[in-house]
PATI-819491 format. One line per field, with one value per residue (C-alpha): x, y, z; residue in three letters. Coordinates in nm, 2 decimals. Last residue first. Layout:
<pts>
xx <- X	...;
yy <- Y	...;
zz <- Z	...;
r <- ALA	...;
</pts>
This chain:
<pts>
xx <- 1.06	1.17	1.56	1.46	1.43	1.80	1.91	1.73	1.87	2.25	2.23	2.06	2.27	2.56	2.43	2.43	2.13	1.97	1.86	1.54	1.45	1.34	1.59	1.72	1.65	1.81	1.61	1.58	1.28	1.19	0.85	0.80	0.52	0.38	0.24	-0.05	-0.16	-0.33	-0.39	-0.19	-0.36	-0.07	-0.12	0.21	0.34	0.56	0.85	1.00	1.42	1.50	1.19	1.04	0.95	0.68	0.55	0.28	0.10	-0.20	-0.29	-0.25	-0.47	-0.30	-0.53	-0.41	-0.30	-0.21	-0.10	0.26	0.29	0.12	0.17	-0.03	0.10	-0.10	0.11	0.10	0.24	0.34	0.44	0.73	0.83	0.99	0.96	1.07	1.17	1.42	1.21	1.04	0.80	0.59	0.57	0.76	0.64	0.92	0.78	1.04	0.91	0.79	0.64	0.25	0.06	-0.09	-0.16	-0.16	-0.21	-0.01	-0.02	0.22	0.28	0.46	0.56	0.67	0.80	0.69	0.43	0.28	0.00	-0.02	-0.30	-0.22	-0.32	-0.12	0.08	0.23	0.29	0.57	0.70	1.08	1.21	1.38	1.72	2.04	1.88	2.12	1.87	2.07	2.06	1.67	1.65	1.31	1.18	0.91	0.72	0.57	0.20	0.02	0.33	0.14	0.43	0.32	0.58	0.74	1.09	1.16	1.47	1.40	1.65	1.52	1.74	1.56	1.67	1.55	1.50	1.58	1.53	1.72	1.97	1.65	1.66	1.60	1.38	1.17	1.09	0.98	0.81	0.59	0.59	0.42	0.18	0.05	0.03	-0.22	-0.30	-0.23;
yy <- 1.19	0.81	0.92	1.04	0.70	0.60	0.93	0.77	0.43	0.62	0.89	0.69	0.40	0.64	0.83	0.48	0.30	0.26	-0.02	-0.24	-0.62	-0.87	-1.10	-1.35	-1.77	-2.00	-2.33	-2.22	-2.17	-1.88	-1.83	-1.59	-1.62	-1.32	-1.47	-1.37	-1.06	-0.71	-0.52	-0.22	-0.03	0.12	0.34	0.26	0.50	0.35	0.46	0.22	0.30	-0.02	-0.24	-0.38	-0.73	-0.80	-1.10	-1.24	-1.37	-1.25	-1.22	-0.81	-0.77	-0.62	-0.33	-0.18	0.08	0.24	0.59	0.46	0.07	-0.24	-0.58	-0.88	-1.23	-1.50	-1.72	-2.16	-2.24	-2.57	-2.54	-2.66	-2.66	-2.37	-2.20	-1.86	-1.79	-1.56	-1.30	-1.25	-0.94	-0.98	-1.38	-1.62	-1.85	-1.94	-2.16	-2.34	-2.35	-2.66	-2.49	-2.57	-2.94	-2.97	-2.55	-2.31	-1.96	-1.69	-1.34	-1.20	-0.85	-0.69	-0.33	-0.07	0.26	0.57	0.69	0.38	0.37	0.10	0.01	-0.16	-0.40	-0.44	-0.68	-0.84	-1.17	-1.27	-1.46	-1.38	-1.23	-1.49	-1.60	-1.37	-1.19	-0.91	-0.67	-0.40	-0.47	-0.47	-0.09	0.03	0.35	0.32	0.63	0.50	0.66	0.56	0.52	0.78	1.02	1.08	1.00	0.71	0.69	0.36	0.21	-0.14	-0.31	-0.67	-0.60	-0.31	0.01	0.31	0.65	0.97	1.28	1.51	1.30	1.28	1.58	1.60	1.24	1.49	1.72	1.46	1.28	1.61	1.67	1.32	1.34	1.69	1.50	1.30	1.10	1.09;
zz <- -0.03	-0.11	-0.07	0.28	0.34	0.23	0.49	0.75	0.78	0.69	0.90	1.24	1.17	1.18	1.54	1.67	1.74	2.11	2.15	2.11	2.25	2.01	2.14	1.88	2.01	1.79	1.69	1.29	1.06	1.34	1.52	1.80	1.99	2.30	2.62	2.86	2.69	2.85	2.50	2.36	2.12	1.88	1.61	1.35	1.11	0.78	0.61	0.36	0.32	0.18	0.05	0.34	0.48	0.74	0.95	1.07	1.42	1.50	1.87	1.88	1.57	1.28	1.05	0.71	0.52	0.23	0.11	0.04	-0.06	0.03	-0.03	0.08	0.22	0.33	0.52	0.64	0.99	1.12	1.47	1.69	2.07	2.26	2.61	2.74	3.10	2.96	2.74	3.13	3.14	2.80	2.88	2.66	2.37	2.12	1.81	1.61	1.26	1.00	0.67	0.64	0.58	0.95	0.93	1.18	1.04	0.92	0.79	0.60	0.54	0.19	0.25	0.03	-0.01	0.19	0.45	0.50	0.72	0.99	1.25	1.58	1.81	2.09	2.30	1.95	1.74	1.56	1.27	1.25	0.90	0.71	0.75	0.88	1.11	1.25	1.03	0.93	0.55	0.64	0.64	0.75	0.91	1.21	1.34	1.63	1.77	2.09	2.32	2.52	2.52	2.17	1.84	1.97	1.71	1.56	1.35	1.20	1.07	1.20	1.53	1.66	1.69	1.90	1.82	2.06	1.83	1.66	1.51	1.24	1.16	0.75	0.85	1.11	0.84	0.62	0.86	0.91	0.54	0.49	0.77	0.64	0.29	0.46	0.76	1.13;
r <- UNK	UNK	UNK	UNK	UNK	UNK	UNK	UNK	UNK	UNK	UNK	UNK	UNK	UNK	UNK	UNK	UNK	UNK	UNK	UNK	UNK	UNK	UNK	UNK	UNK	UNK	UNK	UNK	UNK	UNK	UNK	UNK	UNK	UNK	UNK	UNK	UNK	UNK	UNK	UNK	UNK	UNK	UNK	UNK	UNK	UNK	UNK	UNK	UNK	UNK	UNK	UNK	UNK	UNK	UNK	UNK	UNK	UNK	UNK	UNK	UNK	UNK	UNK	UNK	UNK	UNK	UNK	UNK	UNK	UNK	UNK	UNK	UNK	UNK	UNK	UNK	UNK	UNK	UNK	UNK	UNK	UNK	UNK	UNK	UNK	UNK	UNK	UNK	UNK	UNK	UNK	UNK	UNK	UNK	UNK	UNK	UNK	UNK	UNK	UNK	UNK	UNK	UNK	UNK	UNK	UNK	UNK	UNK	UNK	UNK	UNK	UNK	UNK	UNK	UNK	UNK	UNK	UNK	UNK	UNK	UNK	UNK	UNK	UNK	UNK	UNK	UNK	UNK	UNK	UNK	UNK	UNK	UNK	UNK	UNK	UNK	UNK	UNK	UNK	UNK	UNK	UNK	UNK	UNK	UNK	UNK	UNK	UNK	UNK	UNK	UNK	UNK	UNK	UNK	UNK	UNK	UNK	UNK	UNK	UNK	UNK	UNK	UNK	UNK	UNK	UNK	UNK	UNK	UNK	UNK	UNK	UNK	UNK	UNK	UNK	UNK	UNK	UNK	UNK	UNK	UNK	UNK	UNK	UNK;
</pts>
């Protein structure tokens, strides 16, 4: 997916956006599976609904995946273990069982990049990073989905949020959509 085709198509799909089945996930992000192949995501961001009330979770994936941002901006952070990084709770859990989860701690140190509408860039499955979005950033994900053992969440405090999506109501849907649409 690339170009000002790409553009128009989210466009049209932003001005009917109730449309479509989306799913919300708890760090304001409202996604929408473009293919039946769970290949392609359209993802738009809104961090005032993120339920997280500290910094965005540190995370890791069962795919690779390259994203193209359609709108706004992005800054992603990649981290590494470090001896002299920040102190987080690390959560390690198997793809099938978020319950059977285990903790301990990890110092982590990030690189953090910016990137705003005609960029791109490449995330491994393994790496872990996270993302934070200027309200209303529209971004496309291409998914390669990877066999993995364990996925890792890091968080600066001990409690556990489920990264497990929902459906959004027809007002999150307006509102989250209607801001991106702003961008156009």
């Amino acid at each position: 997916m690339e170009g000002t085709g790409t553009k128009a198509l989210v466009h049209a799909i932003l001005r009917h956006a109730e449309d479509y089945p989306w799913r919300m996930q708890h760090i304001g992000l409202l996604g929408l599976r473009l293919d039946d192949h769970r290949e392609f995501r359209l993802h738009v961001w809104d961090p005032t609904y993120s339920i997280v009330e500290d910094d965005p979770p540190i995370h890791d994936h069962p795919f690779d995946f390259t994203s193209m941002i359609i709108a706004g901006e992005m800054i992603n952070t990649r981290y590494e273990i470090d001896p002299t990084g920040a102190e987080y709770t690390r959560f390690r859990y198997t793809p099938s069982d978020e319950q059977g989860r285990t903790a301990d701690t990890v110092r982590l140190s990030g690189t953090a990049t910016t990137y705003t509408e005609g960029d791109r860039y490449e995330q491994s499955a393994n790496e872990l990073h996270d993302s934070r979005q200027l309200q209303g950033t529209v971004s496309i994900i291409r998914c390669t989905f990877r066999e993995v053992q364990q996925l890792t969440v890091c968080r600066k405090g001990r409690e556990w949020v489920s990264g497990q999506s929902r459906s959004p109501t027809s007002e999150e849907v307006k509102s989250i959509t209607g801001k991106a649409l702003q961008a156009f």
